[in-house]
N, C-alpha and C positions, 0 to 999 in steps of 0.2 A: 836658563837653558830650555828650549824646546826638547819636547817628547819628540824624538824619531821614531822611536817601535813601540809594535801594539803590543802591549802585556798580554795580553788573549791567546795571541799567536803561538808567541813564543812558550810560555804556558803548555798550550794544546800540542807543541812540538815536543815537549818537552817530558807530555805524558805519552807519547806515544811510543818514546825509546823503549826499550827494553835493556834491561831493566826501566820500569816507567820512574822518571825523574822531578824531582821539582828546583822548583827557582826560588831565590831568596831577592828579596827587594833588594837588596845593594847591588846581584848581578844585572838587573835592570838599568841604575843609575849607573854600572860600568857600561856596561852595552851601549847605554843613551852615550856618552862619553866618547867612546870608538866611531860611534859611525856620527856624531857631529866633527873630530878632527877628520876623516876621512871625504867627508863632504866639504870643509874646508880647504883640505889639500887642493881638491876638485878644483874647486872657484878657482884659488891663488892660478892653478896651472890654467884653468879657462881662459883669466884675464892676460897673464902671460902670452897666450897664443891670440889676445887681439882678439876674443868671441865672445858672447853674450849667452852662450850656453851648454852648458854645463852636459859632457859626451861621457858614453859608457870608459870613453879609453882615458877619459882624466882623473876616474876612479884607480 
């Protein structure tokens, strides 16, 4: 499985809440998880409509 999100980010988003927050490595490997099926959905629907690339509106 490819890394989609930068742990850094998410992190620094993370301390910024208030209450400041942390992340636990597994919410990561979920995260990574969501947004590869959702990138997948994308493709499937991309090739469906006959295009080679992948639109805000196939998310």
């Amino acid at each position: 499985m490819a890394d989609f999100i930068v742990k850094k980010a998410v992190s620094d988003w993370a301390h910024k809440r208030k209450p400041k927050l942390s992340v636990s490595g597994e919410t990561y490997k979920e995260l990574n998880k969501h947004v590869e099926a959702i990138l997948k959905a994308a493709a499937e629907r991309t090739e469906a409509n006959k295009r080679k690339t992948i639109m805000a509106h196939d998310l």
